[in-house]
N, C-alpha and C positions, 0 to 999 in steps of 0.2 A: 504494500500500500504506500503512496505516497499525497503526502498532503499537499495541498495552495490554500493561501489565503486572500481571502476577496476584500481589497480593499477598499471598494463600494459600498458594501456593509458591513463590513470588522466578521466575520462569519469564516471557520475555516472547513475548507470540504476535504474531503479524503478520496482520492482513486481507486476503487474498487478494480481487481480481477481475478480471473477465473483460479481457483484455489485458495483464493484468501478466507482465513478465519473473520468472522463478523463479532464484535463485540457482542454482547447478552446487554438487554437491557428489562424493565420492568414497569408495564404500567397499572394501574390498580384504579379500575373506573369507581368512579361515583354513584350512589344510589340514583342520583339522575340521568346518568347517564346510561344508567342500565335500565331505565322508567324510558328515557327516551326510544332508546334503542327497541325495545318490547315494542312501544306503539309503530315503528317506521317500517315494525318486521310483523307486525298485528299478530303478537305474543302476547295474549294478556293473562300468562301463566303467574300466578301473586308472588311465584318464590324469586321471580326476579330483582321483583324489588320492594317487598312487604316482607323486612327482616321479621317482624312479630309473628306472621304468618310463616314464614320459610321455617322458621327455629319449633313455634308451639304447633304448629298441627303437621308438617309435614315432617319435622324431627331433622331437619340441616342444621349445620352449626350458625349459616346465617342466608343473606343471598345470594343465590348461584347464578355466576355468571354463565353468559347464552352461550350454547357451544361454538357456533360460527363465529361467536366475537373472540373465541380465544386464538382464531388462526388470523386475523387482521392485523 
């Protein structure tokens, strides 16, 4: 990999190529954004995003996220 920086924005990109390791990164949606996500995908499954529901009736630890959003 080899980096540049853009001195247009202060931003620095990195050149990807074929064989390169990708860093890991981690992101952790929002109860909104998991309420959003349900409606745009007309999931109105309650364990998306009704922790009270998800934990007391259906026995999750809290709400689960959608399976298609975890490969995005």
């Amino acid at each position: 990999m080899t980096a540049e920086t853009d001195t247009t924005t202060a931003t620095t990109t990195t050149a990807v190529t074929v064989g390169d390791a990708l860093p890991g990164f981690r992101i952790t949606p929002t109860t909104a954004q998991l309420f959003c996500f349900s409606a745009v995908t007309w999931n109105p499954h309650r364990i998306h995003y009704d922790a009270p529901y998800a934990r007391d009736v259906e026995g999750h630890d809290g709400v689960l996220v959608h399976g298609p959003l975890l490969g995005a």
